[in-house]
C-alpha positions in Angstrom: 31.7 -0.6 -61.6 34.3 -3.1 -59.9 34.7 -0.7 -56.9 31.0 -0.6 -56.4 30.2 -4.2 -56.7 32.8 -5.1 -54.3 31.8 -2.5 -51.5 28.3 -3.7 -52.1 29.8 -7.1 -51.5 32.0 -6.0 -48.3 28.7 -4.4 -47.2 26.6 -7.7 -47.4 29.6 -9.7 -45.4 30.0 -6.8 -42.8 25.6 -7.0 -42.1 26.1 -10.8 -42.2 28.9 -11.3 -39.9 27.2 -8.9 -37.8 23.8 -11.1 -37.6 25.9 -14.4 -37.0 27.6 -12.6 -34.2 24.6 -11.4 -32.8 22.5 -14.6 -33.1 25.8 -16.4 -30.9 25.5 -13.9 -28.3 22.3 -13.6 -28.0 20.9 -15.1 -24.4 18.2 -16.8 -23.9 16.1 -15.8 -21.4 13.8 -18.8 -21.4 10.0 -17.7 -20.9 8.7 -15.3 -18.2 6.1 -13.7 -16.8 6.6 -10.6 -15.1 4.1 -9.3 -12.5 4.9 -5.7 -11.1 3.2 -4.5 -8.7 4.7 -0.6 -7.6 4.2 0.9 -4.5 3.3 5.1 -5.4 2.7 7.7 -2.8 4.3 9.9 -0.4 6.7 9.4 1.8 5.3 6.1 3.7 5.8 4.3 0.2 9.3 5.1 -0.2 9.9 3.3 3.3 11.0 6.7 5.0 13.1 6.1 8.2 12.5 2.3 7.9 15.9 1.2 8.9 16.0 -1.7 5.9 15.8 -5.5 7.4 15.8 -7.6 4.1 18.8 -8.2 3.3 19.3 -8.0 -0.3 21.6 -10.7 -1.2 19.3 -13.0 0.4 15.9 -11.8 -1.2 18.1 -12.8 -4.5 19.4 -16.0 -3.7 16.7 -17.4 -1.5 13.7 -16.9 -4.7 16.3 -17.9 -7.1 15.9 -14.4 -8.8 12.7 -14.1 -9.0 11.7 -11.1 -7.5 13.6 -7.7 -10.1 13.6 -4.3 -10.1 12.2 -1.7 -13.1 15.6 -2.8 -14.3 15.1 -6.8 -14.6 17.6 -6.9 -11.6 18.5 -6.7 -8.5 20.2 -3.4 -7.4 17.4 -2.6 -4.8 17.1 0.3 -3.2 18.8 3.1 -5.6 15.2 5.1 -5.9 15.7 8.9 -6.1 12.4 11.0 -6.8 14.3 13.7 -8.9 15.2 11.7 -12.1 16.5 8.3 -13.8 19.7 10.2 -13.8 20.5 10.4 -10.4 19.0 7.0 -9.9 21.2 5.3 -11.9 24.5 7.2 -10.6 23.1 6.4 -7.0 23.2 2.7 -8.0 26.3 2.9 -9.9 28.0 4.2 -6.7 26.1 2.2 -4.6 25.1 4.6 -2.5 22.4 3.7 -0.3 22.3 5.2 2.6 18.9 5.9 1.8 17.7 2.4 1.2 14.8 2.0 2.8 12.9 -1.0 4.3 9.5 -1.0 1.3 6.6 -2.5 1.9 6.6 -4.1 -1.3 9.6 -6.6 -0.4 7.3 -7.8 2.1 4.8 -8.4 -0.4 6.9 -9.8 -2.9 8.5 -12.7 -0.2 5.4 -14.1 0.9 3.8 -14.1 -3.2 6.9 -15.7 -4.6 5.9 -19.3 -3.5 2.3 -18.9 -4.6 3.3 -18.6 -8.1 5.0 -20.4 -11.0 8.7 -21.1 -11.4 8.1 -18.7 -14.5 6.9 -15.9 -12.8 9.1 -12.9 -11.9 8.1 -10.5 -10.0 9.1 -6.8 -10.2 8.9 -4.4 -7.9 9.9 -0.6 -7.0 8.8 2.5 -5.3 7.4 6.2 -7.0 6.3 9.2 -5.3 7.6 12.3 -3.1 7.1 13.0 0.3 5.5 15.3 2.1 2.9 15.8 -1.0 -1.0 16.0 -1.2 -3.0 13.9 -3.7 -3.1 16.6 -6.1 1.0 17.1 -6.0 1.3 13.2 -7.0 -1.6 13.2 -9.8 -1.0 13.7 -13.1 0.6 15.7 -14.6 2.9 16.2 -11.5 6.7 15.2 -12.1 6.5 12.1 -9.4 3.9 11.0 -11.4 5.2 11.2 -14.9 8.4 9.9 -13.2 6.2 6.6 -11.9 4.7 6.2 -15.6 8.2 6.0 -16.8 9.6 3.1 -14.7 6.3 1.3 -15.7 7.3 1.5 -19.3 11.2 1.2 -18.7 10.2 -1.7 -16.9 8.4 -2.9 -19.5 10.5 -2.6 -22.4 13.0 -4.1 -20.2 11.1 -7.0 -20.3 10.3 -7.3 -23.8 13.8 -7.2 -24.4 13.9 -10.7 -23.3 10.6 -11.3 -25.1 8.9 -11.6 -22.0 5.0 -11.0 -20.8 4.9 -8.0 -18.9 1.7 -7.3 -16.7 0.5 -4.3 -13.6 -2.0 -6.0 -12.0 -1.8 -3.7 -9.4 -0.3 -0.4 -7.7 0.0 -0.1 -3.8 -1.0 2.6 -2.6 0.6 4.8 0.3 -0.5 8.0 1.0 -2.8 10.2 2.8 -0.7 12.0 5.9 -0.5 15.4 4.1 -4.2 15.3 3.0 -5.0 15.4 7.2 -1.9 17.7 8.5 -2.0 20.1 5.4 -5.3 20.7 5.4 -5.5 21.5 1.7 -9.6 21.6 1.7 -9.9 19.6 -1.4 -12.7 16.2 -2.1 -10.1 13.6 -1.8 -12.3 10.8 -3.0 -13.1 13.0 -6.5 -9.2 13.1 -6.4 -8.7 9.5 -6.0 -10.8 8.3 -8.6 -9.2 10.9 -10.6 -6.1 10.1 -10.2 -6.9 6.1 -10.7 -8.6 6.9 -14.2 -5.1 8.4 -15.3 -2.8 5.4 -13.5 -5.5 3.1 -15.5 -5.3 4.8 -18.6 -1.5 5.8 -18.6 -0.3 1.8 -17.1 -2.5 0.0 -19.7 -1.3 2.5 -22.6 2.6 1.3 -22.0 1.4 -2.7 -21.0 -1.5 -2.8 -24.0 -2.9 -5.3 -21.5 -6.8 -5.6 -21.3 -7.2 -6.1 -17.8 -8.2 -2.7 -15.4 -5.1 -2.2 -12.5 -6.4 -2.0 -9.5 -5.4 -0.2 -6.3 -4.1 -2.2 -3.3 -4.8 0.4 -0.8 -3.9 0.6 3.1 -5.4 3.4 5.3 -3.3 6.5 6.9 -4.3 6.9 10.5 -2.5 10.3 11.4 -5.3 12.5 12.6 -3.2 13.7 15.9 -1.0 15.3 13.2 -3.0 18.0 11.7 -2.6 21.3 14.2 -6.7 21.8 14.4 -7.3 18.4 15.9 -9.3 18.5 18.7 -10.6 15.3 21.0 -14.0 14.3 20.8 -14.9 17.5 18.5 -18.0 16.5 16.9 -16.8 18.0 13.4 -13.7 17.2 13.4 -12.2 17.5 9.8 -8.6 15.0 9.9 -10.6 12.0 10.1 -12.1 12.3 6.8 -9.2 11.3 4.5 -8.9 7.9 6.4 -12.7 7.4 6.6 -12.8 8.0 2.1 -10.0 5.3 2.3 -12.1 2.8 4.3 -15.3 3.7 2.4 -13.9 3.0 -1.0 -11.9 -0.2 -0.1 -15.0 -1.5 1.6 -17.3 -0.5 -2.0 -15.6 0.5 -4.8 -14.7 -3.1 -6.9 -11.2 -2.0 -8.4 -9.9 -1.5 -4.8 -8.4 -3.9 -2.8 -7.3 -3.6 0.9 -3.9 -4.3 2.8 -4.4 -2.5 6.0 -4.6 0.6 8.6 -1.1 1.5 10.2 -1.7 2.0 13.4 -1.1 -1.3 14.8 2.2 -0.6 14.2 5.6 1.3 15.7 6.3 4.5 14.5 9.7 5.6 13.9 9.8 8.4 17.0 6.2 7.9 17.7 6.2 10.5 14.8 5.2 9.5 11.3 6.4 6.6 9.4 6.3 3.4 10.4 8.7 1.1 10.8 10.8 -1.6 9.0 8.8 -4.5 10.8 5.5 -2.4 10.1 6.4 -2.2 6.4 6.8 -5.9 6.3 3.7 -6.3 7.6 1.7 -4.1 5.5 3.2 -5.7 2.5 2.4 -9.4 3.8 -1.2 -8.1 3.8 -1.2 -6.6 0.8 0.5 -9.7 -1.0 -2.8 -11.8 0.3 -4.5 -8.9 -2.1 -2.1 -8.9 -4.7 -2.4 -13.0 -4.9 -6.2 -12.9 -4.5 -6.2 -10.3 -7.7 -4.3 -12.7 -9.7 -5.8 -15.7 -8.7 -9.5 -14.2 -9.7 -10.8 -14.3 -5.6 -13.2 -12.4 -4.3 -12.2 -9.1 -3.2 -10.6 -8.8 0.2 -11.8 -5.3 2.3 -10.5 -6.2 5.3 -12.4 -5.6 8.5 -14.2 -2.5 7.9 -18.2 -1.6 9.3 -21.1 -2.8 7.5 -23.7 -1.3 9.1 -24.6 0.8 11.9 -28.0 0.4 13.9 -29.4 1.7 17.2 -31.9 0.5 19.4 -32.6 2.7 22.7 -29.0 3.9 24.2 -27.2 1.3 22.3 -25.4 1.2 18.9 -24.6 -1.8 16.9 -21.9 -2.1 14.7 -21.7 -5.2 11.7 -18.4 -5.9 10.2 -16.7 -7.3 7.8 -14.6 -10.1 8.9 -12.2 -12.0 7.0 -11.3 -14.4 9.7 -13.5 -14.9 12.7 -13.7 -14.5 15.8 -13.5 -11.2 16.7 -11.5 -9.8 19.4 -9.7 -7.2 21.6 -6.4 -7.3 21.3 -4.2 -4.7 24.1 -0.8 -6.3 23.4 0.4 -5.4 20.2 -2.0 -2.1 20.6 -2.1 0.2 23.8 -5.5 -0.3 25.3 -7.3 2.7 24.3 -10.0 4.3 25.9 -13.3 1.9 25.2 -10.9 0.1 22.8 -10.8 2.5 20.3 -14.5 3.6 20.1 -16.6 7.1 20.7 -19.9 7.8 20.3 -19.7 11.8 20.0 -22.5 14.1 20.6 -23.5 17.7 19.0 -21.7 19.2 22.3 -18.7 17.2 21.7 -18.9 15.0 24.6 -18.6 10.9 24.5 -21.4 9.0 25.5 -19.9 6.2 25.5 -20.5 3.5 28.6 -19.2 0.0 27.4 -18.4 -1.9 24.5 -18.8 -5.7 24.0 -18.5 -8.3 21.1 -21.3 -10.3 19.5 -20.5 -12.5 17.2 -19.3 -10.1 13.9 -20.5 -6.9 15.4 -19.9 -4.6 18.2 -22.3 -3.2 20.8 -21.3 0.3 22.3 -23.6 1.3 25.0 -24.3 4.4 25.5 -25.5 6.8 28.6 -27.9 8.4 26.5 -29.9 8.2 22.9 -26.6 8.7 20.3 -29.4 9.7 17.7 -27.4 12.2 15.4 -24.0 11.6 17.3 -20.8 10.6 15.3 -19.6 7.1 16.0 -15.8 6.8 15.9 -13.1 3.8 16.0 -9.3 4.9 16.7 -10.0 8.7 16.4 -8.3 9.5 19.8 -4.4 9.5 20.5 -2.0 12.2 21.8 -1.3 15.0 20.0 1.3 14.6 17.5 1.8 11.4 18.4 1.3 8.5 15.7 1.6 4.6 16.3 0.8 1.3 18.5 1.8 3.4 22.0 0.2 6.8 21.9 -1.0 7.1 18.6 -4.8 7.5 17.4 -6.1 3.4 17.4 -8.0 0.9 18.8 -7.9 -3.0 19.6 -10.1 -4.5 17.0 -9.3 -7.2 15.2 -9.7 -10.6 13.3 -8.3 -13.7 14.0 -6.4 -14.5 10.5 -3.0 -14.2 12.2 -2.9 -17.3 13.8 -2.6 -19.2 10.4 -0.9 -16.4 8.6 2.2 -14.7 9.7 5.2 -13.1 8.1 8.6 -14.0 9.2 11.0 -10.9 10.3 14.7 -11.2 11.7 13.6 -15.2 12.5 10.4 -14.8 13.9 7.2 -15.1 12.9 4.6 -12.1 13.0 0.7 -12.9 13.0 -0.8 -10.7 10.4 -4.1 -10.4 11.7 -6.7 -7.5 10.0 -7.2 -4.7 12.0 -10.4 -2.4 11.9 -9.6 0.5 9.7 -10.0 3.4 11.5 -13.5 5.6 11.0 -16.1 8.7 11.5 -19.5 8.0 10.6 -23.0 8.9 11.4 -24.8 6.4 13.2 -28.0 6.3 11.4 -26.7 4.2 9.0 -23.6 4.2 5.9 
């Protein structure tokens, strides 16, 4: 009976010493909130070819640690789309030769001093390249692999007994939904695939709030091998044209921007690390807004469409007025970006002009039943500022709001998302 009641007793000292020990060590992490905000897609979100420009040391140091990782710190740029596994060995040899310039560190610089010294805010990429929407959708492996970061991230987080909140995810993807030609209803597949990042996100958070999607807008219809100029059905413009649509009308979507006002690595597909900055400067003005209750930026996207005789107006959307052509950060293209298309594939188009927050494209004849286009043009292949399908619309919010890049200061103006519409109205 002795020998029991003293183990009993050795038992109780061991438990107790163990919870003094623990209660000394223990750190206190003070309170935070932690806002991540992702970036999931293909291979445009994972920063592909981006040669990286933040410097990584710096991003630390200069927010006073406020912008994390899934981990809750700051070994950046370890993603691998295979597994945790190989993740964590990649950062534990620091290897990182594949360390990308995101878009999201953009983002997450220019949000940091809009929010409270409390705030953290984490950030990291998910995806594959080279995939369709239907390869990244549930229950695809990049996807499940996305969904676990969220909650790693998360339980990370209430480790330290701190909030933990996904306002939003940035989306980044598109380019194999034009050059694959995979023949599936990519907005069906996009609200799809935003029911399951809704349900699956606010399952691990418990949070009440709906995420919503920061989207920008793919612009690579000169990569898909059937594109023709001026072909009145034309088929590779339609993924970017569902992207405008539901930025400009569907409430939980929020816009950062199109891509092709930027370089492309090779004039080939991804952009580069000074266009990834940019993106995510724009989509931290949506990211902020979303937080901050605003209402809803769309960027500048058509409104309506009207004609009258040979001439087609165009209203838009402007966040910043005026309006304007702008032919030095993009190429001049041919009538500034804009076709009017007719049943025999030929462009009607005469002139275009400015008025006020619309566009006037004259025509040389009626463009009843013709297809009017913005930045669907470019050499074949090609992709980017230079060559690439665009045009030279754009807003004026860049001369108050830039986004500084290897000490200088970039305007981050809103560029007319590309599009292929009827005229007779949207």
């Amino acid at each position: 009976m002795k020998r029991k009641y003293y183990f009993v007793i050795v038992v109780v000292m061991i438990c107790l010493l163990a919870i003094v020990y623990h209660e000394i060590n223990k750190k206190d992490y003070g309170h935070k909130v932690v806002v991540c905000i992702p970036v999931y897609g293909q291979s445009l979100a994972l920063g592909e070819e981006a040669v990286r420009i933040t410097d990584f040391d710096s991003l630390r140091l200069k927010y006073n640690d406020r912008i994390v990782t899934e981990n809750m710190d700051y070994a950046f740029g370890y993603f691998d789309h295979s597994s945790r596994f190989k993740q964590n060995v990649k950062r534990l040899l620091h290897y990182d030769k594949k360390a990308f310039e995101l878009s999201v560190y953009g983002m997450a610089e220019k949000m940091v001093p809009q929010l409270g010294e409390d705030t953290l805010i984490c950030i990291f990429p998910g995806g594959h390249g080279m995939k369709t929407i239907t390869q990244l959708m549930k229950p695809a492996a990049p996807y499940l692999k996305f969904i676990g970061e969220i909650k790693h991230a998360y339980q990370e987080a209430e480790k330290r007994g701190w909030t933990f909140i996904v306002p939003a995810v940035c989306w980044m993807q598109g380019e194999s939904d034009i050059a694959d030609y995979p023949n599936t209803d990519y907005k069906k597949l996009f609200q799809q695939m935003y029911k399951n990042l809704n349900t699956d996100i606010k399952a691990v958070t418990r949070q009440s709030e709906d995420i919503r999607i920061i989207c920008y807008q793919t612009n690579a219809v000169t990569k898909g091998t059937r594109y023709k100029e001026n072909y009145y059905n034309t088929i590779e413009s339609q993924t970017p044209t569902i992207q405008m649509e539901m930025i400009r009308d569907d409430s939980l979507i929020w816009a950062s921007g199109p891509v092709y006002p930027y370089n492309f690595v090779n004039e080939n597909i991804h952009i580069d690390a000074e266009g990834q900055k940019s993106i995510g400067g724009l989509a931290a003005q949506s990211a902020l807004g979303i937080l901050h209750h605003q209402k809803r930026r769309i960027g500048l996207v058509p409104l309506e469409i009207s004609c009258s005789a040979n001439n087609v107006e165009i209203l838009f959307n402007v966040p910043s007025p005026p309006l304007c052509f702008d032919t030095i950060q993009v190429r001049k293209a041919p009538h500034y970006g804009f076709n009017v298309i007719n049943k025999d594939n030929s462009d009607i188009i005469s002139s275009v002009s400015i008025e006020g927050n619309s566009v006037v494209l004259t025509c040389n004849e009626s463009p009843i039943g013709c297809k009017v286009r913005y930045a669907v043009n470019g050499e074949y292949l090609k992709g980017g500022r230079i060559n690439g399908p665009r045009g030279n619309l754009r807003d004026s919010q860049g001369e108050k709001l830039t986004i500084g890049i290897n000490e200088k200061e970039l305007p981050l103006h809103n560029w007319c998302c590309q599009f292929d519409l009827l005229n007779c109205g949207l």
